[in-house]
OpenMM code with the backbone's topology and positions (N, CA, C; nanometers):
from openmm import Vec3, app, unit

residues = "UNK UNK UNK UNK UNK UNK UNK UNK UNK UNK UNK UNK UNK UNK UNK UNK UNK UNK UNK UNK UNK UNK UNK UNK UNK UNK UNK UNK UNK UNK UNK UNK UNK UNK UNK UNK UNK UNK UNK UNK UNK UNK UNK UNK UNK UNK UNK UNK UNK UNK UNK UNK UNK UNK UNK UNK UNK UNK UNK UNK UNK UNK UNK UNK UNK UNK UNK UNK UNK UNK UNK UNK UNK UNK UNK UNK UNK UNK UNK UNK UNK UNK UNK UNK UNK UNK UNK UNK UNK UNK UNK UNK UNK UNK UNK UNK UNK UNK UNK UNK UNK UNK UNK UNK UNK UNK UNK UNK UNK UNK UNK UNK UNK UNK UNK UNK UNK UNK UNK UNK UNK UNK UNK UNK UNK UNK UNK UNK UNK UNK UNK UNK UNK UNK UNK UNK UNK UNK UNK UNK UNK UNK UNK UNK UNK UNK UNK UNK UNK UNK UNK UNK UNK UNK UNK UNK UNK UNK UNK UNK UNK UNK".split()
positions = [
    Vec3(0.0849, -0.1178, 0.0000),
    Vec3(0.0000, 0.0000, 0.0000),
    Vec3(0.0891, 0.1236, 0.0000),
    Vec3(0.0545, 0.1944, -0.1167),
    Vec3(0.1033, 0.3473, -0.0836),
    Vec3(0.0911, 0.4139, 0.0217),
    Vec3(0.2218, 0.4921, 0.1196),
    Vec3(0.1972, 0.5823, 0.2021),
    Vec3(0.2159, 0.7333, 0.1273),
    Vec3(0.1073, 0.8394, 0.1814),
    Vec3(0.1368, 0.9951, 0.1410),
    Vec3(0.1747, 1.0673, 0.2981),
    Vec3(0.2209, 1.1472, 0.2775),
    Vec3(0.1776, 1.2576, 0.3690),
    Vec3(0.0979, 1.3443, 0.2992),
    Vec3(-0.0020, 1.4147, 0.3791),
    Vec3(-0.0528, 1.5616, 0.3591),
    Vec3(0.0539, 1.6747, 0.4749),
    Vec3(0.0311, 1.7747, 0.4111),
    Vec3(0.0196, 1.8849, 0.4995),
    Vec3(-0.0802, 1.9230, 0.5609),
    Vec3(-0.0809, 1.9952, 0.6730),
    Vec3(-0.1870, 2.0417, 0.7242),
    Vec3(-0.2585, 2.1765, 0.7291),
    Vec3(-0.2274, 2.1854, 0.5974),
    Vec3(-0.3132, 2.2620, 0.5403),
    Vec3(-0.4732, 2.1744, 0.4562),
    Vec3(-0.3913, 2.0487, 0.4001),
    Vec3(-0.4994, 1.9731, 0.3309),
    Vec3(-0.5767, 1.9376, 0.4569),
    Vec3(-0.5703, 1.9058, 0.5899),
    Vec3(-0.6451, 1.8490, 0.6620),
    Vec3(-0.7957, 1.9677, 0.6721),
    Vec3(-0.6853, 2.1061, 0.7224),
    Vec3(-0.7712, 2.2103, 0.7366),
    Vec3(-0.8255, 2.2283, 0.6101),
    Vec3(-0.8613, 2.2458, 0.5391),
    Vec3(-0.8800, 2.2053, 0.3680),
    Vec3(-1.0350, 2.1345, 0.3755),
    Vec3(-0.9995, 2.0160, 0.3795),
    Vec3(-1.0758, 1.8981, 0.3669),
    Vec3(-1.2131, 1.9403, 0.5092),
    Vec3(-1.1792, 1.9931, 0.6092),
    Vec3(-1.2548, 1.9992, 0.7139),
    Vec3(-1.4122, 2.1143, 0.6689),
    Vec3(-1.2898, 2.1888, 0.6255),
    Vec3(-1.3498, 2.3139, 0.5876),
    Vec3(-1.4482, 2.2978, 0.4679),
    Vec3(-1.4390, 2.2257, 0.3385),
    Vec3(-1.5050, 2.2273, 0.2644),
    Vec3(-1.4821, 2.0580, 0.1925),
    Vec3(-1.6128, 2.0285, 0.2627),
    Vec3(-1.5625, 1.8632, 0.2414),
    Vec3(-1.6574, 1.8406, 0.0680),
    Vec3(-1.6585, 1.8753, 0.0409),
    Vec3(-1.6873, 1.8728, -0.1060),
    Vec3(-1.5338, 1.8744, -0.2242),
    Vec3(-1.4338, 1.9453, -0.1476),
    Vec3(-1.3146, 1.9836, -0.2254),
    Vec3(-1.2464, 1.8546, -0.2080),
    Vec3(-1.1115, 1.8685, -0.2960),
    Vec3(-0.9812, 1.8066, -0.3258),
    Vec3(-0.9522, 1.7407, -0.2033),
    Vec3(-0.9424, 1.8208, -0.0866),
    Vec3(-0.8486, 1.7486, 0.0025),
    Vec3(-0.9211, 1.6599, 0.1139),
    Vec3(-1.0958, 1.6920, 0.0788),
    Vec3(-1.2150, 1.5989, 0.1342),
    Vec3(-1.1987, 1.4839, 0.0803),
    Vec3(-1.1940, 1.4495, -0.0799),
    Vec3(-1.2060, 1.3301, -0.1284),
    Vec3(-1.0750, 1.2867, -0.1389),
    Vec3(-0.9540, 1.3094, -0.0982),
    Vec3(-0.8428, 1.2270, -0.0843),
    Vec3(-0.8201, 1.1698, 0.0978),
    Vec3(-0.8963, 1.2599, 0.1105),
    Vec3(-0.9022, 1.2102, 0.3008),
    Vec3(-1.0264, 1.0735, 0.2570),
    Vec3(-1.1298, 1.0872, 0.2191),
    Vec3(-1.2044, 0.9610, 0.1978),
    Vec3(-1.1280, 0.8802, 0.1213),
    Vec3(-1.0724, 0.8473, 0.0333),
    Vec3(-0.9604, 0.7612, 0.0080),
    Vec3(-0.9357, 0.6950, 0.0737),
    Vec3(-0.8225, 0.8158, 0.1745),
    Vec3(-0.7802, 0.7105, 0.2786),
    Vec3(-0.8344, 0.6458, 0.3750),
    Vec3(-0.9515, 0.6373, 0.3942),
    Vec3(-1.0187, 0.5539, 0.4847),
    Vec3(-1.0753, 0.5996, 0.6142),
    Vec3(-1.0091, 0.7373, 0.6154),
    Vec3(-1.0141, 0.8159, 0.7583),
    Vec3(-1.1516, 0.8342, 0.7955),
    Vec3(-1.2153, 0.8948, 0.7240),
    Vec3(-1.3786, 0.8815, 0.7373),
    Vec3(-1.4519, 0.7881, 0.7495),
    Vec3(-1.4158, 0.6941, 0.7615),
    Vec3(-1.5084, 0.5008, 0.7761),
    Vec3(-1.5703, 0.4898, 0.6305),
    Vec3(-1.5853, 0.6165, 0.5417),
    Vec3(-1.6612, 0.5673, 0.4149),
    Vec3(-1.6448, 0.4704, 0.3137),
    Vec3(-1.4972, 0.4323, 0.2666),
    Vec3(-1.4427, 0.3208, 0.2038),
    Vec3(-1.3648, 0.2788, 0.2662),
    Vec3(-1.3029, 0.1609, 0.2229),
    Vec3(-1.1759, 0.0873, 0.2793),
    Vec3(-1.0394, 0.1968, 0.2053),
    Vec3(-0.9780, 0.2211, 0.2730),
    Vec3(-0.8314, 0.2883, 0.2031),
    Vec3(-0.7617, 0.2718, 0.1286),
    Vec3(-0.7582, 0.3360, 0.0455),
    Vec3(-0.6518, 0.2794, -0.0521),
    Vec3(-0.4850, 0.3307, -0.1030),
    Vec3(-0.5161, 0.4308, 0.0261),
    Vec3(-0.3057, 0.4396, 0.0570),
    Vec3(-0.3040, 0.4809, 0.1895),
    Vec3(-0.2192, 0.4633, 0.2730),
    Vec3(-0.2166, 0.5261, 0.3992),
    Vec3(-0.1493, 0.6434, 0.4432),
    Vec3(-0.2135, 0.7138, 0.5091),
    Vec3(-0.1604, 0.8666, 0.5137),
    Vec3(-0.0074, 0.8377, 0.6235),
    Vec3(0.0344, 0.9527, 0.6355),
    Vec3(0.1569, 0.9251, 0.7678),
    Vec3(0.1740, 1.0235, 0.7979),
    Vec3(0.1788, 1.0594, 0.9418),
    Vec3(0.1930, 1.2127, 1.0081),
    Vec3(0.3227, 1.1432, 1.1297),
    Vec3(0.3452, 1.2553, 1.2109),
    Vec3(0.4174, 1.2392, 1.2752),
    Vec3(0.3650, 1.3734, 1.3778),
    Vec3(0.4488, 1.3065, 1.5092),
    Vec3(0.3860, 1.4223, 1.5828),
    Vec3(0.3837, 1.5760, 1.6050),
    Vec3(0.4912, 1.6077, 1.5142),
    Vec3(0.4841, 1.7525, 1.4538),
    Vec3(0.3860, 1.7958, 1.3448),
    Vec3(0.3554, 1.6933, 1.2973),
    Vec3(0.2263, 1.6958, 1.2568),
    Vec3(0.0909, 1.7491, 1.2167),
    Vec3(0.0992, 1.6506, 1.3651),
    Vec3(-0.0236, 1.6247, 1.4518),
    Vec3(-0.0887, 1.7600, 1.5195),
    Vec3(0.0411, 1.8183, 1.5524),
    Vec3(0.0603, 1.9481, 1.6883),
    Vec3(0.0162, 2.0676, 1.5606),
    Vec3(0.0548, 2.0786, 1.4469),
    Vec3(-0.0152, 2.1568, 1.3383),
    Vec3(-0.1568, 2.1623, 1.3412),
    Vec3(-0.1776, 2.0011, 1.2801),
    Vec3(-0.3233, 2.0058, 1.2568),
    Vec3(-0.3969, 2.0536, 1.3727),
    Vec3(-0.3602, 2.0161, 1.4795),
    Vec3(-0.4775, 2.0364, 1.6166),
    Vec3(-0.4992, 2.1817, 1.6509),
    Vec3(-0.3124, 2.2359, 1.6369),
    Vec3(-0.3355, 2.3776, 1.6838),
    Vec3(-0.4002, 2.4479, 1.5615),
    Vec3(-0.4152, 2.4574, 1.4564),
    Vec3(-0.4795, 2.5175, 1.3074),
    Vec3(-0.6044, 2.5141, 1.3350),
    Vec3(-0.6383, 2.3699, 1.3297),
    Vec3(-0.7605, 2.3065, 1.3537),
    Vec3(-0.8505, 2.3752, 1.4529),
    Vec3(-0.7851, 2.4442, 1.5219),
    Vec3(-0.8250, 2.4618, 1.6810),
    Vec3(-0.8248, 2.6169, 1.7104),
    Vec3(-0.7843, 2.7203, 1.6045),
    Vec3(-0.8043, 2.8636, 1.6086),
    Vec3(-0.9097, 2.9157, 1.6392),
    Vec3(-0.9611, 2.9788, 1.6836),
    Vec3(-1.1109, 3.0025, 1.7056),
    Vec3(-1.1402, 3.1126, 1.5845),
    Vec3(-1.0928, 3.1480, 1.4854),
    Vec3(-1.1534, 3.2163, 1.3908),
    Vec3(-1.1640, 3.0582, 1.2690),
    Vec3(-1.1180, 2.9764, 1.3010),
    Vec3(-1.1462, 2.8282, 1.2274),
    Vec3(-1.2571, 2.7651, 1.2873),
    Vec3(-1.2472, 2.7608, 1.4009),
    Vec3(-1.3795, 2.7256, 1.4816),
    Vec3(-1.4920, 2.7433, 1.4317),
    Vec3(-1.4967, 2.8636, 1.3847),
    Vec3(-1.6496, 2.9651, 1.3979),
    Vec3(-1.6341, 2.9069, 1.2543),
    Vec3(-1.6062, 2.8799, 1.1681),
    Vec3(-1.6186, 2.8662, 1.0325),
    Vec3(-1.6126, 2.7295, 0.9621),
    Vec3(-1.6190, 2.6176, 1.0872),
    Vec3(-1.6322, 2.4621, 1.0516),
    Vec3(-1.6580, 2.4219, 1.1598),
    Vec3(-1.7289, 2.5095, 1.2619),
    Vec3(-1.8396, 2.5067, 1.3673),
    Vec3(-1.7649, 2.3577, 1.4709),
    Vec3(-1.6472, 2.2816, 1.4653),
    Vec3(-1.6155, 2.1818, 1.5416),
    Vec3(-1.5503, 2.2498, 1.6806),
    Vec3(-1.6028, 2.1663, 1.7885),
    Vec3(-1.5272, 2.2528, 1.9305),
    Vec3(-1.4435, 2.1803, 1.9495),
    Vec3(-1.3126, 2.2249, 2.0632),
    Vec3(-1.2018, 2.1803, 2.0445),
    Vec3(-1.1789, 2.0600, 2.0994),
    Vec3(-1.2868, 1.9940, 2.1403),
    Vec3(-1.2864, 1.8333, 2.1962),
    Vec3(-1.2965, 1.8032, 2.0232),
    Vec3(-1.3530, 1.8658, 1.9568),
    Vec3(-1.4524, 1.7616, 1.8262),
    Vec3(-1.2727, 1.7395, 1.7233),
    Vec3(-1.2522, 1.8675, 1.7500),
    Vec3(-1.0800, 1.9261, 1.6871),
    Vec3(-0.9563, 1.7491, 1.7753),
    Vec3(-0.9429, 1.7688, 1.8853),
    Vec3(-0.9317, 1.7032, 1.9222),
    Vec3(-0.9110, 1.5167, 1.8765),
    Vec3(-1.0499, 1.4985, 1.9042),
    Vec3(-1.0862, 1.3656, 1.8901),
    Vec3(-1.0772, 1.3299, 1.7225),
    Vec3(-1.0645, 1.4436, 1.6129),
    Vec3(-0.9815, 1.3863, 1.5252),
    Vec3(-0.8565, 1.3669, 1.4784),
    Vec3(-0.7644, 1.4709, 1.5799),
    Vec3(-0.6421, 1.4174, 1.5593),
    Vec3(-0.6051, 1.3373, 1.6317),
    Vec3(-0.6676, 1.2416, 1.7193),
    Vec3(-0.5977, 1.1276, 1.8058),
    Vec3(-0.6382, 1.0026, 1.6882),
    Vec3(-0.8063, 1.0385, 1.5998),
    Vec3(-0.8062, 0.9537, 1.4718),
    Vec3(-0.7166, 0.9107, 1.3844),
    Vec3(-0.6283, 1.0386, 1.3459),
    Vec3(-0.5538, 1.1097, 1.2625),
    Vec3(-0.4564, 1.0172, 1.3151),
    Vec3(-0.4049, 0.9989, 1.4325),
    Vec3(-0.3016, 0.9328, 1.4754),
    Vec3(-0.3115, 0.7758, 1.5327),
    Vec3(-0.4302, 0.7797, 1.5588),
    Vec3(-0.4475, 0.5895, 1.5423),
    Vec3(-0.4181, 0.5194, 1.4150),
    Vec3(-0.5041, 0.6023, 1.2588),
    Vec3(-0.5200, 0.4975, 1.1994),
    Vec3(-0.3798, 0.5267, 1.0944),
    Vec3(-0.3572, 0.6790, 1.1322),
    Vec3(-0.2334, 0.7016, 1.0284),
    Vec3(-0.1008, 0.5861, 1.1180),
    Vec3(-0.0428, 0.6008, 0.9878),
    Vec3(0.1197, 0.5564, 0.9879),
    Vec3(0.1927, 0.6466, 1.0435),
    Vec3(0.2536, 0.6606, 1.2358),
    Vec3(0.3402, 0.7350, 1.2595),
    Vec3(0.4516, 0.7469, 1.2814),
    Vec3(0.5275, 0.8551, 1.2239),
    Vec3(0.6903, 0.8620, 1.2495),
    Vec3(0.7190, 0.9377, 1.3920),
    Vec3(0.8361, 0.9139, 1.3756),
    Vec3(0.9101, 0.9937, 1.5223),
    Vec3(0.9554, 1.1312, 1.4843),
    Vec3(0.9856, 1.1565, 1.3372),
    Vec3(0.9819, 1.2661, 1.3191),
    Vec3(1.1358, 1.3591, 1.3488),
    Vec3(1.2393, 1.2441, 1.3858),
    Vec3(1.3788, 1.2573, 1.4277),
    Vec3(1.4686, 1.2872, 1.3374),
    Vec3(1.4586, 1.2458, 1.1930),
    Vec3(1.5502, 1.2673, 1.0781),
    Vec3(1.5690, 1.4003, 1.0631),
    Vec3(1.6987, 1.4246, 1.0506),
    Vec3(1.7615, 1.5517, 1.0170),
    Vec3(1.7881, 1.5776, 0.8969),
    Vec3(1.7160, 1.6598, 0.7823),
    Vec3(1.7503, 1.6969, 0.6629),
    Vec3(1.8081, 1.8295, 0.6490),
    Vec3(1.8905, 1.8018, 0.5269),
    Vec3(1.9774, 1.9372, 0.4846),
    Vec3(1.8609, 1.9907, 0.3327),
    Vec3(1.7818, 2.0833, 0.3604),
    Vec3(1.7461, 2.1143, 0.2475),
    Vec3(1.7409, 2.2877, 0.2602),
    Vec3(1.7072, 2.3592, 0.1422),
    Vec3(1.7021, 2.4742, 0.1409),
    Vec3(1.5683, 2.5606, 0.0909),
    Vec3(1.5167, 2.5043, 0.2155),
    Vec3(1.3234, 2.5158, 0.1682),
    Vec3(1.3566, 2.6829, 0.2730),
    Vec3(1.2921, 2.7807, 0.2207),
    Vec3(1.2859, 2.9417, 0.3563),
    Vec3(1.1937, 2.8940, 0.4579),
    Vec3(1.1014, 2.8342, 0.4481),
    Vec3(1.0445, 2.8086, 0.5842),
    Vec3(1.0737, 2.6970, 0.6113),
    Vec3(1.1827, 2.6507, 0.7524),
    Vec3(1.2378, 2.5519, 0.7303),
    Vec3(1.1363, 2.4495, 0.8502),
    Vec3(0.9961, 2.5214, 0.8719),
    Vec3(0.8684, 2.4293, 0.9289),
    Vec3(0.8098, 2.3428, 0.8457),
    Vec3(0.8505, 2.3838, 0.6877),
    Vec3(0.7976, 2.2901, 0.6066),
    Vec3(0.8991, 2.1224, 0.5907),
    Vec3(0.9957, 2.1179, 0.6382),
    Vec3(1.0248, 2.0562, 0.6478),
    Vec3(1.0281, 1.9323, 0.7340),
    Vec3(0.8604, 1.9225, 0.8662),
    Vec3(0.8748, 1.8436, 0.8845),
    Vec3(0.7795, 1.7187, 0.7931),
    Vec3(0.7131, 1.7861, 0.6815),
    Vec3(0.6568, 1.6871, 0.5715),
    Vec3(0.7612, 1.6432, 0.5144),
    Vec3(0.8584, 1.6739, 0.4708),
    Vec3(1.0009, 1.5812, 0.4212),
    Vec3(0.9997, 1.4971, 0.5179),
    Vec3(1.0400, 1.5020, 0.6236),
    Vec3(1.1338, 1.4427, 0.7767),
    Vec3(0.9915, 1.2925, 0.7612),
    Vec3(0.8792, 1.3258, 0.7804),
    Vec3(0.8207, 1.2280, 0.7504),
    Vec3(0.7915, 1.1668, 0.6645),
    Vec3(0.7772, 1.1543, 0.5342),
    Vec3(0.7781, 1.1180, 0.4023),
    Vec3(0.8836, 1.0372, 0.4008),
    Vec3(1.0286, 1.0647, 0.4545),
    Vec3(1.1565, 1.0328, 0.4293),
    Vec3(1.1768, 0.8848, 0.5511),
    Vec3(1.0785, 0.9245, 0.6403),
    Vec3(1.0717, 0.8000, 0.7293),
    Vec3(0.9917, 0.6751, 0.7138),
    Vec3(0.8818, 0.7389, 0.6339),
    Vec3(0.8155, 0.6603, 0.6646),
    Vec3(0.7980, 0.5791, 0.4863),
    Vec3(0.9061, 0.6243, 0.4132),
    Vec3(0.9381, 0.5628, 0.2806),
    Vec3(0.7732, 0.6080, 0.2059),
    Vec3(0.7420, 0.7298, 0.2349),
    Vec3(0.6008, 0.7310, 0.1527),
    Vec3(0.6518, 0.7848, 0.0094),
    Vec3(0.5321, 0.7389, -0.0756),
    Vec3(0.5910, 0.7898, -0.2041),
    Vec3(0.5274, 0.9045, -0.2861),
    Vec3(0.4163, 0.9552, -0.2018),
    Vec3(0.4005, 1.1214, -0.2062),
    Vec3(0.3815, 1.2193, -0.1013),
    Vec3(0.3921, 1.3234, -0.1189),
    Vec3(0.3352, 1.4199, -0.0255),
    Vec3(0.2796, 1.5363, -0.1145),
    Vec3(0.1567, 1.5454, -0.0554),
    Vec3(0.0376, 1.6429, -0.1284),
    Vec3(0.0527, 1.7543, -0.0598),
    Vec3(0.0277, 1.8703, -0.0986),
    Vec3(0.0512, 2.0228, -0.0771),
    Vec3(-0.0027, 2.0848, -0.1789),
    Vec3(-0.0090, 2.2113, -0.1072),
    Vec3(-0.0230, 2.3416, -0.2283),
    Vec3(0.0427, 2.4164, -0.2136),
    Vec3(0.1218, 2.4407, -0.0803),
    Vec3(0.2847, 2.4929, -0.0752),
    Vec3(0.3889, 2.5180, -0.2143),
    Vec3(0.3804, 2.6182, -0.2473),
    Vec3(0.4630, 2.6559, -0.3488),
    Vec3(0.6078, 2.6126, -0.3442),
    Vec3(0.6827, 2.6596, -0.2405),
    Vec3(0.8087, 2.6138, -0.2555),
    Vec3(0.8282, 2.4703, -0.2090),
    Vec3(0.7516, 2.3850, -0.1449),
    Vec3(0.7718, 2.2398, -0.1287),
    Vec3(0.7345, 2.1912, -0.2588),
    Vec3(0.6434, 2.2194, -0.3165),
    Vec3(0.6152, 2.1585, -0.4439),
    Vec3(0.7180, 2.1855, -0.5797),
    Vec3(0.7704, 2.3076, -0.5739),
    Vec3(0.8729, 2.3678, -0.6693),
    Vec3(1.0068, 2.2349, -0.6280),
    Vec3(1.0256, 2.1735, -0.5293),
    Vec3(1.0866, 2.0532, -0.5174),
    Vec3(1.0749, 1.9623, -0.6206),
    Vec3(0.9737, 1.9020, -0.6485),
    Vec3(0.9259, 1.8163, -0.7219),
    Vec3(0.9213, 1.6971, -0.7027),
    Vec3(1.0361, 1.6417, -0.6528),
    Vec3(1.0752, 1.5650, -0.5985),
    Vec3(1.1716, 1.5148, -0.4517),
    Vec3(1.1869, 1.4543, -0.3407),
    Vec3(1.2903, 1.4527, -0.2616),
    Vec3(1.2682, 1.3427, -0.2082),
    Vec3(1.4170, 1.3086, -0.2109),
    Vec3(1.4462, 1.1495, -0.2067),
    Vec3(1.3769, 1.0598, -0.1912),
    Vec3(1.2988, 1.0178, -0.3249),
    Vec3(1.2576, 0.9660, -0.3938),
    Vec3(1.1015, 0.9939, -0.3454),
    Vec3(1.0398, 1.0759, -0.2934),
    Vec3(0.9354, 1.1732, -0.2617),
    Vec3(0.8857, 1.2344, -0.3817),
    Vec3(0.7395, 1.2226, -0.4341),
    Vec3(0.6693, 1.2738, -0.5444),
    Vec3(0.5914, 1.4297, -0.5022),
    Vec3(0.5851, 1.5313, -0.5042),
    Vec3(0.5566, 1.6147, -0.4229),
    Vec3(0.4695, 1.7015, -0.4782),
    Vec3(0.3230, 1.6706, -0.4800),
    Vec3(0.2099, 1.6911, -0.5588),
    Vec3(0.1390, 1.7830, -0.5117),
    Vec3(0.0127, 1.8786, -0.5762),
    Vec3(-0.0758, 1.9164, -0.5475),
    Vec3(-0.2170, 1.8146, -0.5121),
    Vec3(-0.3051, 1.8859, -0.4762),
    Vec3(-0.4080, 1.7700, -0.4612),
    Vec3(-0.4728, 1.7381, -0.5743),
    Vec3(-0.5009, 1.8132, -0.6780),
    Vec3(-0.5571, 1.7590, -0.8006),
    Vec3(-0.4439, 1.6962, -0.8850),
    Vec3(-0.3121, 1.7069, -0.9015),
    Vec3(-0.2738, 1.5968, -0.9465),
    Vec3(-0.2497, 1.4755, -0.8951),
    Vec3(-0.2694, 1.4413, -0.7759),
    Vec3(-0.2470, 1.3347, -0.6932),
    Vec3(-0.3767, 1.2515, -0.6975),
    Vec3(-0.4709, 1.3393, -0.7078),
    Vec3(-0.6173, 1.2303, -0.7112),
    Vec3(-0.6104, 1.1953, -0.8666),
    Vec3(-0.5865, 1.2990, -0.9759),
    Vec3(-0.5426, 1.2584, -1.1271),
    Vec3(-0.4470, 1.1106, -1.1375),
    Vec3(-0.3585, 1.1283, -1.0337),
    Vec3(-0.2940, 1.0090, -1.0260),
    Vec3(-0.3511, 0.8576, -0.9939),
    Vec3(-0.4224, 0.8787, -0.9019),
    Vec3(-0.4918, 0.7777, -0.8539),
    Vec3(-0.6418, 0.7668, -0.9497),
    Vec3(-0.6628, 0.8773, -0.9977),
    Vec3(-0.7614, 0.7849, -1.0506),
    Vec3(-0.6879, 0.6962, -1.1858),
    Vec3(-0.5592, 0.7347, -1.2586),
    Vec3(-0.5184, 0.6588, -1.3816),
    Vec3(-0.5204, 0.5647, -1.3162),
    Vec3(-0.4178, 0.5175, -1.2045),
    Vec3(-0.4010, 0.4182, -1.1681),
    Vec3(-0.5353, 0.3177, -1.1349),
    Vec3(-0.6164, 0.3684, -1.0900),
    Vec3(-0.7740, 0.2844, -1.0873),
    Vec3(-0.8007, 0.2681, -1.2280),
    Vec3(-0.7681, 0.3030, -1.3187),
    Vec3(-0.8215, 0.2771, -1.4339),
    Vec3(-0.7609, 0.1367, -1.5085),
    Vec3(-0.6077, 0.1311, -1.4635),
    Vec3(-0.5108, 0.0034, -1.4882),
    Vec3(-0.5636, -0.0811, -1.4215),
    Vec3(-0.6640, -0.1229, -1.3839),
    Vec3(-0.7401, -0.2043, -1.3135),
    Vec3(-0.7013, -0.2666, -1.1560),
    Vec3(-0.6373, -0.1942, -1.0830),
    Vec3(-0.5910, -0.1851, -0.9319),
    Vec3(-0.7653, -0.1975, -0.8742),
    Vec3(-0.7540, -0.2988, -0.7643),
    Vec3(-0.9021, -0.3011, -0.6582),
    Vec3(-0.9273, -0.2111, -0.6588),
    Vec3(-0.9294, -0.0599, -0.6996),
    Vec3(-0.9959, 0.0580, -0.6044),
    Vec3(-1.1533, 0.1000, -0.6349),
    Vec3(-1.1743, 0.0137, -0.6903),
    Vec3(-1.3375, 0.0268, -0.7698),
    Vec3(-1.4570, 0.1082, -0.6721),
    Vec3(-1.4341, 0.0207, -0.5069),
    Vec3(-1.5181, 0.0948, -0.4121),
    Vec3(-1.5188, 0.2734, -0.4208),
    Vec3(-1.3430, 0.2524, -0.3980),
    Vec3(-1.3365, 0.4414, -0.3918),
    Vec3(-1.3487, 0.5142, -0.5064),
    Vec3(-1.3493, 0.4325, -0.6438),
    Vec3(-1.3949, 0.5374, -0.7473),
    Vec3(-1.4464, 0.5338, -0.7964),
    Vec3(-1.5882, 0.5114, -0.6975),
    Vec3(-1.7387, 0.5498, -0.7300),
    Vec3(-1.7817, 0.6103, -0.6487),
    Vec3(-1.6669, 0.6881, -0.5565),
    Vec3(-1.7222, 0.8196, -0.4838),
    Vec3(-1.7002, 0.9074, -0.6178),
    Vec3(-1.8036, 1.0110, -0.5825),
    Vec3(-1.8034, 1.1040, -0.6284),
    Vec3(-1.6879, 1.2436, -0.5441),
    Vec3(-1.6019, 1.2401, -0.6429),
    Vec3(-1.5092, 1.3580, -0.6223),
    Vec3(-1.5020, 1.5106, -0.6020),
    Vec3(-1.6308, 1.5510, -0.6658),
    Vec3(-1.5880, 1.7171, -0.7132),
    Vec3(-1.6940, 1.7328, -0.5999),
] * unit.nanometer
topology = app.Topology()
chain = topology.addChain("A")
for resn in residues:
    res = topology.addResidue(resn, chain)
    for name in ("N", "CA", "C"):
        topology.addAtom(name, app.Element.getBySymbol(name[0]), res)
C-alpha cells in the first residue's frame, strides 16, 4: 500500500469544505469510515501538533463550527489509523520556511511515495528522495489513472469527487 503525507493545510482544507480536493483524498484514505483505504496517510507528531493547533483557532472554529474536543478527537483519529513517524531525521534542504520541512522528515521515514501540498516552494521541489511532491488535483489525477489500470480501487472510485 502506498503511504502519502498531507500537509496540514490539506487536513484544514478537507474539514473546511468537504466537497473539495483534500475531502475526497481524506475519503480515500479511509479516515472517514466511508471506504476501505486505498493508501495510507503518515503524520508524525509535529504533525499532529499543526493540525490540532490550526484546527483549533477560534476564527477556524467559527467557520467549521467543530469545538475543540470535536478538533481534538480527530487528531488522536488522525493518529491511530495514520502511519506514525518519530519525526527525528535531520535533513539538509534549502526550503525558507524551514517548518515545512517536517513533511520531508516524515515522508523520508516513513518511505512514503508522495506528499500532497499546495505549498509553493515544497512543491517547486518536485521531488525529494525519492518523494513525489504533488498538489491535490494531481495526486487524485494520479490515482484515478491508476484505478483505471485495473488496481481493486473500484469501491473508492465510485465516490463522487468534485
Amino acid at each position: 500500500m502506498i503511504r502519502i503525507v498531507l500537509d496540514a493545510n490539506q487536513y484544514v482544507s478537507a474539514v473546511l469544505n468537504p466537497k473539495g480536493l483534500a475531502a475526497a483524498i481524506l475519503r480515500a484514505s479511509g479516515l472517514w469510515g466511508e471506504v476501505e483505504r486505498v493508501f495510507e496517510l503518515v503524520v508524525s507528531p509535529a504533525i499532529l501538533d499543526e493540525v490540532q493547533e490550526v484546527l483549533g483557532r477560534e476564527h477556524l472554529r467559527q467557520l467549521h463550527g467543530w469545538s475543540k474536543g470535536r478538533v481534538a478527537d480527530f487528531t488522536s483519529r488522525l493518529k491511530d489509523q495514520a502511519y506514525l513517524t518519530p519525526g527525528r531525521v535531520v535533513l539538509t534542504t534549502t526550503l525558507k520556511d524551514p517548518d515545512d520541512e517536517v513533511y520531508l522528515v516524515a515522508a523520508v521515514e516513513a518511505g512514503a511515495s508522495y506528499l500532497v501540498t499546495r505549498d509553493t516552494e515544497l512543491r517547486s521541489l518536485k521531488e525529494y528522495q525519492g518523494v513525489l511532491i504533488l498538489d491535490p488535483a494531481a495526486f487524485l489525477a494520479l490515482l484515478r489513472g491508476e484505478a483505471c489500470r485495473g488496481l481493486d480501487w473500484s469501491r473508492w472510485c465510485t465516490l463522487r469527487l468534485s
